[in-house]
DSSP file (Angstrom, degrees, kcal/mol; ACC not computed):
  #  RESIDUE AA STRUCTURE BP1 BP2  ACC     N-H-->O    O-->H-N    N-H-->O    O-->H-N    TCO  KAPPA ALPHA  PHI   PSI    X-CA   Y-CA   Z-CA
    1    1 A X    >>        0   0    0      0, 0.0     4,-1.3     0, 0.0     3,-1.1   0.000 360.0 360.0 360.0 -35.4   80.4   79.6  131.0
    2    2 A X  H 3>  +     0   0    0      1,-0.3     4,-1.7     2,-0.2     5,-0.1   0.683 360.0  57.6 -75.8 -16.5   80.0   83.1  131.6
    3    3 A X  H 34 S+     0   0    0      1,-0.2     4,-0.5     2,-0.1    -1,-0.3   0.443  99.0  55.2-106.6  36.7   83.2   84.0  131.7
    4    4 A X  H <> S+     0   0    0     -3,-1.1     4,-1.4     2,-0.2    -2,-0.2   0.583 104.6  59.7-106.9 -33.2   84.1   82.7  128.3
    5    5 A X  H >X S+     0   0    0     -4,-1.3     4,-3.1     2,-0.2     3,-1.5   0.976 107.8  42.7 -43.7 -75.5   81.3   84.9  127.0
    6    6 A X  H 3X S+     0   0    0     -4,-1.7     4,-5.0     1,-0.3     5,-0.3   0.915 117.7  46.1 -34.6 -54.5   83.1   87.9  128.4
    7    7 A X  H 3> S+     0   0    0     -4,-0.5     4,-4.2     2,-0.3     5,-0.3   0.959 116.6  50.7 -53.7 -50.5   86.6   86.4  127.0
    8    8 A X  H <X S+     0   0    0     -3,-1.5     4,-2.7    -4,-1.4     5,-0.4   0.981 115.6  35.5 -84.7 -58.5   84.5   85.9  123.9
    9    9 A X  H  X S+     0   0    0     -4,-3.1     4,-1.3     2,-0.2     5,-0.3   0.993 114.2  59.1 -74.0 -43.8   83.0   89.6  123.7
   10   10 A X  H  X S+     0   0    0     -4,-5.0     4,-5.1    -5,-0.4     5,-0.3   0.957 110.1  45.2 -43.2 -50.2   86.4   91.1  124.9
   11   11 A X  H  X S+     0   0    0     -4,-4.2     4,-1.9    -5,-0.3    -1,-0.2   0.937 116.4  40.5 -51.3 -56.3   87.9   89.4  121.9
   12   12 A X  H  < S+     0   0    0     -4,-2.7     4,-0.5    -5,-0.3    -1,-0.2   0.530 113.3  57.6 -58.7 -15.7   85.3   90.4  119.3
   13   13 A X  H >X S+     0   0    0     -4,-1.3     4,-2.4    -5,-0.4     3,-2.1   0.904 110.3  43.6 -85.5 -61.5   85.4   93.9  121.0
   14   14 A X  H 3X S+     0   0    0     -4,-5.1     4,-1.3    -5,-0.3    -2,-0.2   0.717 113.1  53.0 -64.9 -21.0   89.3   94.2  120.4
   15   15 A X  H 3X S+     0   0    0     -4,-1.9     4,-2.4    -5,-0.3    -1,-0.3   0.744 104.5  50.6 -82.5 -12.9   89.0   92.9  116.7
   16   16 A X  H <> S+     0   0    0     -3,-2.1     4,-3.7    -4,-0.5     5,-0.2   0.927 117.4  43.3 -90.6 -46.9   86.3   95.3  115.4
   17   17 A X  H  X S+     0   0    0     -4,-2.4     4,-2.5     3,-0.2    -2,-0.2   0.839 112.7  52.5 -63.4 -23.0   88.7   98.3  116.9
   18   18 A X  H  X S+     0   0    0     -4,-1.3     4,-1.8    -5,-0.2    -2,-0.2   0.992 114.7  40.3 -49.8 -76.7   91.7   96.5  115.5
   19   19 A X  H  X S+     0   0    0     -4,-2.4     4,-2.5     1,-0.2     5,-0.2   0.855 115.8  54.4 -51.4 -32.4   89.8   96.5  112.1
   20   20 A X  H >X S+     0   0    0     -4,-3.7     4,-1.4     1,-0.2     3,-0.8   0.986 107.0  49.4 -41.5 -72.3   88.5  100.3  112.8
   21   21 A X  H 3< S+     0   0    0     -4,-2.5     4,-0.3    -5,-0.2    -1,-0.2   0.432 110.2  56.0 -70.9  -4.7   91.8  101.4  113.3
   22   22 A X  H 3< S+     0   0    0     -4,-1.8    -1,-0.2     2,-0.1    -2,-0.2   0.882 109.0  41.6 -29.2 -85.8   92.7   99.7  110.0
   23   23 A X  H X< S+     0   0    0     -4,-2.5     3,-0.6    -3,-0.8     4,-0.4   0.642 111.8  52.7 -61.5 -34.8   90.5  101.2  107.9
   24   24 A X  G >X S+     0   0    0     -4,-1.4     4,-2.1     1,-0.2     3,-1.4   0.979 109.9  48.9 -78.0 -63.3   90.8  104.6  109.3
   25   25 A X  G 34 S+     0   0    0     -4,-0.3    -1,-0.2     1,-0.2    -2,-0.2   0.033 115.0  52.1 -61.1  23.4   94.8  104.6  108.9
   26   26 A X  G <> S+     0   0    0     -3,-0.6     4,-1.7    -2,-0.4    -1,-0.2   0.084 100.1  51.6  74.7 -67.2   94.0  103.4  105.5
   27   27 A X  H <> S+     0   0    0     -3,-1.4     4,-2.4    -4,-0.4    -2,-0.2   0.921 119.4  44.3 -84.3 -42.4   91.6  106.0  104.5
   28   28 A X  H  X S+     0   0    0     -4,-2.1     4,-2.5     1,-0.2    -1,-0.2   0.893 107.8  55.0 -54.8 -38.9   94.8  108.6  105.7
   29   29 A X  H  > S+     0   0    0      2,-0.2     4,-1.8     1,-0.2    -1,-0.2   0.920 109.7  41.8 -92.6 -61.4   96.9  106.8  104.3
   30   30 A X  H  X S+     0   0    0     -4,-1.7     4,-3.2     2,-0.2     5,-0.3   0.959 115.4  58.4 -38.5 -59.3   94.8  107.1  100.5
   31   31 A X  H  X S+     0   0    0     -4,-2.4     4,-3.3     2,-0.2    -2,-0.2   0.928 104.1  46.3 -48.1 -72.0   94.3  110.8  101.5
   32   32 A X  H >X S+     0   0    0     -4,-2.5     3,-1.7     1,-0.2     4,-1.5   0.905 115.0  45.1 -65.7 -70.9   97.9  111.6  101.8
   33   33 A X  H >< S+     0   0    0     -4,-1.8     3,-1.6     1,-0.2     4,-0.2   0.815 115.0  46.0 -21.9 -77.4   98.9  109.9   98.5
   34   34 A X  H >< S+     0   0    0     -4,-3.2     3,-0.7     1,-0.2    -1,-0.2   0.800 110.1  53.3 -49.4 -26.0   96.0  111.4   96.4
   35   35 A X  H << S+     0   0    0     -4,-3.3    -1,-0.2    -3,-1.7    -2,-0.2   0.944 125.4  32.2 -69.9 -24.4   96.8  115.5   98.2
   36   36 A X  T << S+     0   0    0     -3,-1.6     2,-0.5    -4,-1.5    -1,-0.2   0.256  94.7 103.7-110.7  18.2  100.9  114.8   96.7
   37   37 A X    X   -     0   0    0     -3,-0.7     3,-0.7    -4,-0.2     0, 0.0  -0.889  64.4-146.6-106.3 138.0  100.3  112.6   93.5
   38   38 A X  T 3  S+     0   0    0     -2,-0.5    64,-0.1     1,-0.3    -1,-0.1   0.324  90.1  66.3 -70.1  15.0  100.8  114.6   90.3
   39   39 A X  T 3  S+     0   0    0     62,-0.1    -1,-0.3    59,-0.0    59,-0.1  -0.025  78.3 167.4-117.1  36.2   98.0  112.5   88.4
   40   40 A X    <   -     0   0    0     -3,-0.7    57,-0.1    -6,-0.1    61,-0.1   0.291  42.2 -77.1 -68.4 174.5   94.9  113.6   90.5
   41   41 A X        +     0   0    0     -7,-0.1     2,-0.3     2,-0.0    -1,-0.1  -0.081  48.6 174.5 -56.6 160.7   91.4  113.2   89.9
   42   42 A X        -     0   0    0      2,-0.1     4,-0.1    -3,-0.1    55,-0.0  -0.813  21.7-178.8-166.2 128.2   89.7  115.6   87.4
   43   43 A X        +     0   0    0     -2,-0.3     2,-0.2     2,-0.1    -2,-0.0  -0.280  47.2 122.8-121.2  63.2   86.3  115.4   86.2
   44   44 A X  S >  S-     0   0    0      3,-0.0     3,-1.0     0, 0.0     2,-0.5  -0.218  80.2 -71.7-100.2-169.0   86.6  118.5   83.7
   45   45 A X  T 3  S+     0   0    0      1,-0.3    -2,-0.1    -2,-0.2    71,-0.0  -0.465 101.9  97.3-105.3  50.4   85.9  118.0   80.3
   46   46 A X  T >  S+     0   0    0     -2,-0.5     3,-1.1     2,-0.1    -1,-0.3   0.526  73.2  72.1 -81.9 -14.2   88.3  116.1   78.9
   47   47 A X  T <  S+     0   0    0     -3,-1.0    -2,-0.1     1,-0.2    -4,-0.0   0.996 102.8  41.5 -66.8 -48.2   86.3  113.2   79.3
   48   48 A X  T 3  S+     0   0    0      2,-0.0     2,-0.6     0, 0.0    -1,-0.2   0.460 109.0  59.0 -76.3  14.4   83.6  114.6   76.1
   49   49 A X    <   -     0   0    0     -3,-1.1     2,-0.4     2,-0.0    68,-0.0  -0.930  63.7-162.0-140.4-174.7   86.0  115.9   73.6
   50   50 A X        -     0   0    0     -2,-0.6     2,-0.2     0, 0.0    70,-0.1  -0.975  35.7 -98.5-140.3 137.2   89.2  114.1   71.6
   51   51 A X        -     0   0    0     -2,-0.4     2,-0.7     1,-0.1     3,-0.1  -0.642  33.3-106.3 -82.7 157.9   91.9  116.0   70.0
   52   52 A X        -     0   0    0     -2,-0.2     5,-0.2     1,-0.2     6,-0.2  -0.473  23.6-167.9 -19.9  65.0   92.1  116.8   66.5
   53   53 A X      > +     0   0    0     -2,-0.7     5,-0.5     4,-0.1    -1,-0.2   0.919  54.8 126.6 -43.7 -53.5   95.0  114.7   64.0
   54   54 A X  T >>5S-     0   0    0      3,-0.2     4,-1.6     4,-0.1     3,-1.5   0.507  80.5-121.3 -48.7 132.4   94.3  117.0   61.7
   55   55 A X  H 3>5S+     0   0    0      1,-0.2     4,-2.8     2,-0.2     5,-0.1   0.778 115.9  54.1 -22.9 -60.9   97.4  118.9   60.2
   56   56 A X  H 3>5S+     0   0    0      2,-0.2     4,-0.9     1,-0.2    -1,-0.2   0.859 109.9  47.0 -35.0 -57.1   95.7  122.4   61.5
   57   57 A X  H <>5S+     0   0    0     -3,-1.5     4,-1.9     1,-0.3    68,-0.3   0.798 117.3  42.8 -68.5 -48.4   95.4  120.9   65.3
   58   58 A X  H  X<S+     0   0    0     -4,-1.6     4,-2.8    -5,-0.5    -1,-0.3   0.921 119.4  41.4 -75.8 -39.0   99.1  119.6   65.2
   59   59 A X  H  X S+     0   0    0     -4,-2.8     4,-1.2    -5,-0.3    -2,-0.2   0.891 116.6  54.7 -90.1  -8.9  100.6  122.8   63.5
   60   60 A X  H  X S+     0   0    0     -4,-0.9     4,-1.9     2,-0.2    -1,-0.2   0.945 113.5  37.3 -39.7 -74.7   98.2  124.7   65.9
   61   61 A X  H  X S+     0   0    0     -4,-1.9     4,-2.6     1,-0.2    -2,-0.2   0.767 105.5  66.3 -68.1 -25.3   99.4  123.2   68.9
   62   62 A X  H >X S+     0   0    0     -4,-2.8     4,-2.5     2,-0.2     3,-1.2   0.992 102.5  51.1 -63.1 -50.9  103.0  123.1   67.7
   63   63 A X  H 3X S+     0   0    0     -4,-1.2     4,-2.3    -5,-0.3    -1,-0.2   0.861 111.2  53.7 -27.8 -52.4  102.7  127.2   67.9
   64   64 A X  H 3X S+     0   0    0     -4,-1.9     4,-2.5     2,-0.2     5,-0.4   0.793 104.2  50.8 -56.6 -37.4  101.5  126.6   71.4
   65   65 A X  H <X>S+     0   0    0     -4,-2.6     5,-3.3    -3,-1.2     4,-2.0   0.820 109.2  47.9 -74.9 -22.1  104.0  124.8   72.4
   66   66 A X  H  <5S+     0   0    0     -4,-2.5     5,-0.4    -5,-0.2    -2,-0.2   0.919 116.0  44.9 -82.0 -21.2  106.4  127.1   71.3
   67   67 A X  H  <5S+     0   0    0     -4,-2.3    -2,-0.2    -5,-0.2    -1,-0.2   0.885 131.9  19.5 -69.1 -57.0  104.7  129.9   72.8
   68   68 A X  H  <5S+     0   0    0     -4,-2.5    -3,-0.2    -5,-0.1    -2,-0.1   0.761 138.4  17.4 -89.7 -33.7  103.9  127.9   76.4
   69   69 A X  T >X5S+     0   0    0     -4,-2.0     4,-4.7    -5,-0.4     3,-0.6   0.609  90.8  87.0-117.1 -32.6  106.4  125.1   76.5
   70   70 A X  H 3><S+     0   0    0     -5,-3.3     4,-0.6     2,-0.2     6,-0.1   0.943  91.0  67.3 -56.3 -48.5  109.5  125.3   74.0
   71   71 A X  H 34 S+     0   0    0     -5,-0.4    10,-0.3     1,-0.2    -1,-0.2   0.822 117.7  17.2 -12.2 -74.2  111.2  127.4   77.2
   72   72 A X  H <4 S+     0   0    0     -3,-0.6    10,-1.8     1,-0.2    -1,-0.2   0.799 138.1  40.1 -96.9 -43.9  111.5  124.6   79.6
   73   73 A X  H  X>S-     0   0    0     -4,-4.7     4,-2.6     1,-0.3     6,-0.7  -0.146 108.8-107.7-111.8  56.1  111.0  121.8   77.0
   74   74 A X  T  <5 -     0   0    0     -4,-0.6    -1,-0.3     3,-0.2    -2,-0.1   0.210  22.0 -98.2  37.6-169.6  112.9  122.8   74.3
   75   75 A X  T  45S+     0   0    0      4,-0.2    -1,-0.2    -5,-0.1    -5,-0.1   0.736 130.8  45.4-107.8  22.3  111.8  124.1   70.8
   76   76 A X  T  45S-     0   0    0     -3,-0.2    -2,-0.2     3,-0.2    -1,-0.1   0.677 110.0-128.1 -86.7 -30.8  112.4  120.2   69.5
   77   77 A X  T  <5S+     0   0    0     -4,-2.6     8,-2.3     2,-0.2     9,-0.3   0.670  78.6 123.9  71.2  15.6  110.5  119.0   72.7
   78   78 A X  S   <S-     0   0    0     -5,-0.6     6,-0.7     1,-0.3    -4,-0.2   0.740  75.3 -88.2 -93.9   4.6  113.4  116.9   73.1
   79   79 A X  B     +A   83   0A   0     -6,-0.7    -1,-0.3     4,-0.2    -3,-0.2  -0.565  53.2 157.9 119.4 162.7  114.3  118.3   76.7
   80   80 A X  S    S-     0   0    0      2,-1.7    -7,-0.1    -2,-0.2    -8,-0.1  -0.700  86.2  -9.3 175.7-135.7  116.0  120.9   78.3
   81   81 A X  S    S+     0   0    0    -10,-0.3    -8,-0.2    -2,-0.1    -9,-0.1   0.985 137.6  47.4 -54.8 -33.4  115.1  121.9   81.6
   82   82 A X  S    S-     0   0    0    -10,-1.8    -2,-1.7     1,-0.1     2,-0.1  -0.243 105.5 -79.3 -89.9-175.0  112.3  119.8   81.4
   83   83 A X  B     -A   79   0A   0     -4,-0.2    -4,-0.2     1,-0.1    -1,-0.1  -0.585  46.5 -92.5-105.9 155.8  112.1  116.4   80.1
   84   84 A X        -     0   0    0     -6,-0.7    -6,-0.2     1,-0.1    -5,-0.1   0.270  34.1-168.6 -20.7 154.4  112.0  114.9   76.4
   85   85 A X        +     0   0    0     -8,-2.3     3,-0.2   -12,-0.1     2,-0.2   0.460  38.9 115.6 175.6  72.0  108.9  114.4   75.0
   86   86 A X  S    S+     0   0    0     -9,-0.3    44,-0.2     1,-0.2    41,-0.1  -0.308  85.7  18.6 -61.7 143.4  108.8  112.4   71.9
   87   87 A X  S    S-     0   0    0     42,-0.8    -1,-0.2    39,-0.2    43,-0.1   0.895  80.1-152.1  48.7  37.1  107.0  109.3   72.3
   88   88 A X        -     0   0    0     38,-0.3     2,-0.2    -3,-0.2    -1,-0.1  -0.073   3.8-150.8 -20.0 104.2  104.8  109.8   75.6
   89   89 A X        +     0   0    0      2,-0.0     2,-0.3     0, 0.0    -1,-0.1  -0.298  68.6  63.0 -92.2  61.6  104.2  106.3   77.3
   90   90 A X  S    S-     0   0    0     -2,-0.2     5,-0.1     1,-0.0    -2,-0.0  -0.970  83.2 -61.8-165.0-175.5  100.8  107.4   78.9
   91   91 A X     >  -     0   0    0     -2,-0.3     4,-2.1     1,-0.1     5,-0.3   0.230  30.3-123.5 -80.7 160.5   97.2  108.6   78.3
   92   92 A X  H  > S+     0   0    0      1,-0.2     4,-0.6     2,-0.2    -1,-0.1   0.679 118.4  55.5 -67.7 -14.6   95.7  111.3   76.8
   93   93 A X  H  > S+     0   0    0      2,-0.1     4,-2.3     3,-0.1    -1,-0.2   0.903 103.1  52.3 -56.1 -67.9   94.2  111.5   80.2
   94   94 A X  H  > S+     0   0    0      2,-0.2     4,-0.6     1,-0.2    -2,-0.2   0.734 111.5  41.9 -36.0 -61.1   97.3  111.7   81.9
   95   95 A X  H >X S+     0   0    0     -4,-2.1     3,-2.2     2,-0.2     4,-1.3   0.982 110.3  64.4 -76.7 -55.3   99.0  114.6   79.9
   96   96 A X  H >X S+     0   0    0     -4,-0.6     4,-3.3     1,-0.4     3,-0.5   0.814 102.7  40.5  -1.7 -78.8   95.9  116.3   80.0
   97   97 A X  H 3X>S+     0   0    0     -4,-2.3     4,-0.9     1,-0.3     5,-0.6   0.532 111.3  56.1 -83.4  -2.8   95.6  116.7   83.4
   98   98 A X  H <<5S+     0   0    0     -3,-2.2    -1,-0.3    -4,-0.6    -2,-0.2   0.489 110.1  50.7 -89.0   4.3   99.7  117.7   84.0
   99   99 A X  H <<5S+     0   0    0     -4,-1.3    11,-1.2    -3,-0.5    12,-0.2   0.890 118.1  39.0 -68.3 -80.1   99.1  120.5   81.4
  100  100 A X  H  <5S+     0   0    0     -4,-3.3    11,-0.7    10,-0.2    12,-0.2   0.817 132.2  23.8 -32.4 -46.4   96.1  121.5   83.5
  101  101 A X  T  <5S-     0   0    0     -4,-0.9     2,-0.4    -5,-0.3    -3,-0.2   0.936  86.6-155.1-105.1 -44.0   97.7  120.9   86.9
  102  102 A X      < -     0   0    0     -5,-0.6     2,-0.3   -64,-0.1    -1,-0.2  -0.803  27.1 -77.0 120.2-164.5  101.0  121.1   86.7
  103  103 A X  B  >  -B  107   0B   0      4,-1.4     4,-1.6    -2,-0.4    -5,-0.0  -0.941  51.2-112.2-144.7 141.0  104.0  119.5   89.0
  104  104 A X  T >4 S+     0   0    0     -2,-0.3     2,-9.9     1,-0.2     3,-0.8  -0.149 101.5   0.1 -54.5-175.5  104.4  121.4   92.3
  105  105 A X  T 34 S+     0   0    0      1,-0.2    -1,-0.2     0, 0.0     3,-0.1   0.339 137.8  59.3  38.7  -6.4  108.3  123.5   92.2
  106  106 A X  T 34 S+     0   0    0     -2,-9.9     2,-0.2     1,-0.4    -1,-0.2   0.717 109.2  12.8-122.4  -8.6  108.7  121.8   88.4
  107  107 A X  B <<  -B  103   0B   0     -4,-1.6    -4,-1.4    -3,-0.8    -1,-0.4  -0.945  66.2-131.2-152.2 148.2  105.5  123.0   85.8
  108  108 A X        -     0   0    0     -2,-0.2     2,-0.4    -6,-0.2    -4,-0.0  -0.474  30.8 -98.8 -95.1-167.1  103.2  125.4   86.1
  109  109 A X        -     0   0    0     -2,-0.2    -9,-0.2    -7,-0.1    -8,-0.2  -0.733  23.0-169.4 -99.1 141.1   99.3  124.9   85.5
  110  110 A X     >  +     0   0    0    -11,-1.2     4,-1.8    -2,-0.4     3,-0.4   0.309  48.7 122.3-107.9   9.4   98.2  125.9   82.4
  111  111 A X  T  4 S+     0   0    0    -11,-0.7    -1,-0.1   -12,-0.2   -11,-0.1   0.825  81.9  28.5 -32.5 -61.6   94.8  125.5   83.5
  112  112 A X  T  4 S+     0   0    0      1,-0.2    -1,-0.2   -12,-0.2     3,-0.1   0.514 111.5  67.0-118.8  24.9   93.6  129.2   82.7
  113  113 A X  T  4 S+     0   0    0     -3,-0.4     2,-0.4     1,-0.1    -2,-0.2   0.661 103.2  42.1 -92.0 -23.2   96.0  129.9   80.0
  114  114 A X  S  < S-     0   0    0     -4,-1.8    -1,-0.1     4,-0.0     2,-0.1  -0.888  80.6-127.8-122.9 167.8   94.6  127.6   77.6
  115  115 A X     >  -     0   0    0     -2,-0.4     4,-1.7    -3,-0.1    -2,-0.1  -0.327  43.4 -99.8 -83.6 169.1   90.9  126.8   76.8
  116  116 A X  T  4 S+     0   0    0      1,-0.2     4,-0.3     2,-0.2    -2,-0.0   0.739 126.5  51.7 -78.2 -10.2   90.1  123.4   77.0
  117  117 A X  T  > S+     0   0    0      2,-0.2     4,-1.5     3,-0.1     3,-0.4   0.660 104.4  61.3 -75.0 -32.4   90.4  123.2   72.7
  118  118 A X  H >> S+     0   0    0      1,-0.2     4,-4.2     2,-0.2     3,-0.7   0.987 107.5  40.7 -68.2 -55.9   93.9  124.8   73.0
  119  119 A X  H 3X S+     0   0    0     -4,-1.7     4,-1.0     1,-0.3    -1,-0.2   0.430 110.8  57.1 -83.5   4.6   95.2  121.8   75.1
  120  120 A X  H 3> S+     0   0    0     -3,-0.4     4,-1.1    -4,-0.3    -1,-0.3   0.679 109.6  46.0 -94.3 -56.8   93.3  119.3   72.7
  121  121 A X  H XX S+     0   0    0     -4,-1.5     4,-2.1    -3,-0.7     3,-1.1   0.980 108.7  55.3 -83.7 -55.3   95.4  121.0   69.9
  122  122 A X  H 3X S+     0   0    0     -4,-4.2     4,-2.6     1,-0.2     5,-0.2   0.972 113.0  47.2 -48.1 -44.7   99.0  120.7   72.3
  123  123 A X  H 3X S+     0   0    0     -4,-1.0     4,-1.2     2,-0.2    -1,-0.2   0.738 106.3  51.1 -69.9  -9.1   98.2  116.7   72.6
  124  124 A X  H XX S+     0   0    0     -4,-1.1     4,-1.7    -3,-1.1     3,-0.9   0.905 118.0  39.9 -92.9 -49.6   97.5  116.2   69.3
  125  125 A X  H >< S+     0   0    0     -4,-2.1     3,-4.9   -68,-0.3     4,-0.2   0.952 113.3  53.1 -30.5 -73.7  100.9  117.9   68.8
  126  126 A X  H >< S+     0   0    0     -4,-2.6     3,-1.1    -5,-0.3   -38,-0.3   0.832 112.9  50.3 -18.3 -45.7  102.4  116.1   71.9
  127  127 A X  H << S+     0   0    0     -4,-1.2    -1,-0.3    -3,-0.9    -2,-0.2   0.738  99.8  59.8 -93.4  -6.8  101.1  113.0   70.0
  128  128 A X  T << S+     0   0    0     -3,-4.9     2,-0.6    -4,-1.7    -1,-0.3   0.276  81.3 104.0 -88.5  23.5  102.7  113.9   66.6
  129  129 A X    <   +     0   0    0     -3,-1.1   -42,-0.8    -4,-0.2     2,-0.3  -0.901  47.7 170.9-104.4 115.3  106.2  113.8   68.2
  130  130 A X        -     0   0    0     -2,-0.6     2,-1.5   -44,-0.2    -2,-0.0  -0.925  42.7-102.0-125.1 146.4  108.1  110.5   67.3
  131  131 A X        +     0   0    0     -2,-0.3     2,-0.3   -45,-0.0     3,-0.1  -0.610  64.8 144.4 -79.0  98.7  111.6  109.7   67.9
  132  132 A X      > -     0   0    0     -2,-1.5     5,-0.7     1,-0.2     4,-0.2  -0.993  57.2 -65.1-138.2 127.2  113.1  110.3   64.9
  133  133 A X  T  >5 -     0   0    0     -2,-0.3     4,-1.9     3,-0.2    -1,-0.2   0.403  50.9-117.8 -41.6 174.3  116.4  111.6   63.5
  134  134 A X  T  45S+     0   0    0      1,-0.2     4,-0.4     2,-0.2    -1,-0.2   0.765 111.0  56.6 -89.1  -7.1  116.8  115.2   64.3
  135  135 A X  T  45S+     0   0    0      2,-0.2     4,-0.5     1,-0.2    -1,-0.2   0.511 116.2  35.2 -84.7 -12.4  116.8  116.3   60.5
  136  136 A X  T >>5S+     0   0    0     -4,-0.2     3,-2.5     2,-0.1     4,-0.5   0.825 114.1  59.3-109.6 -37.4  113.3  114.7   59.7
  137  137 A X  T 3<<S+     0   0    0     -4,-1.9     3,-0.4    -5,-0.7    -2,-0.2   0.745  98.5  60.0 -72.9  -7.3  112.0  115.6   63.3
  138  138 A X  T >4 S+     0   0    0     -4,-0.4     3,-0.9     1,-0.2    -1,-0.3   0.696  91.6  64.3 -81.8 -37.6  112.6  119.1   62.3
  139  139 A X  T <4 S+     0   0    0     -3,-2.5    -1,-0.2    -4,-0.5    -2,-0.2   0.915 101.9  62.6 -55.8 -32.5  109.9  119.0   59.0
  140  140 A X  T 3< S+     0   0    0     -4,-0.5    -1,-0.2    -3,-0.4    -2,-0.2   0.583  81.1  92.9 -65.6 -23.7  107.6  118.5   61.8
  141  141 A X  S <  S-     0   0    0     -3,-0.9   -65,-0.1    -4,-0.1    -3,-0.1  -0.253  81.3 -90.6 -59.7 136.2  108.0  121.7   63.7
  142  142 A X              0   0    0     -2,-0.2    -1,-0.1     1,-0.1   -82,-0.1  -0.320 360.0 360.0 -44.7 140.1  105.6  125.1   63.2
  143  143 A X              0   0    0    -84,-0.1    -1,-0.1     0, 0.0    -2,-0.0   0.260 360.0 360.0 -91.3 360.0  106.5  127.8   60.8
């Protein structure tokens, strides 16, 4: 009988380090993703404000864009080096924080070039961009 206890704690001994060593290569594993994923956390203040629609805020940001973005992304935003971007499939979160942060060797951060109200007025731009012929997407640009 006693030595089926032992058998019994040896077993129980080797499953809690099993599950230890789990968890832990696990938790590394989380770590490494989150230091290399372009979407990271951010608790800045996008969460309390919303951009503008309003005409000002789009023809605002379009200015910005040409000023910050038109370079790399053209000054249609249909691409160039950088990629198209009419019709954004993702949140207002999302672009948010790769204006802010950037892509490592492919965007910079634009974090302390714009206020947080500047980049409020580049998504509402961002969000007036529809895929549309290039002679009507063109009314759409800044003067």
């Amino acid at each position: 009988m006693n030595h089926e206890w032992k058998a019994l704690g040896v077993a129980v001994s080797v499953s809690a380090v099993s599950l230890f060593s789990m968890l832990a290569f696990a938790h590394v594993l989380q770590d490494n993703a989150r230091a290399t994923s372009h979407e990271k956390a951010s608790v800045e203040s996008w969460q309390w404000w919303k951009p503008a629609p309003a005409p000002e805020a789009i023809a605002a940001g379009g200015k910005l864009f040409l000023n910050s973005c038109a370079h790399c992304h053209g000054a249609d935003a249909r691409g160039d080096e950088g990629p198209d971007l009419h019709d954004l499939q993702m949140s207002d979160h999302h672009i948010i924080n790769v204006i802010k942060t950037g892509f490592k060797g492919e965007m910079p951060s634009f974090a302390k070039k714009h206020s947080d109200a500047e980049i409020a007025k580049l998504l509402a731009y961002l969000r007036s961009l529809k895929n549309v012929s290039p002679t009507a997407d063109s009314e759409s640009m800044p003067q």
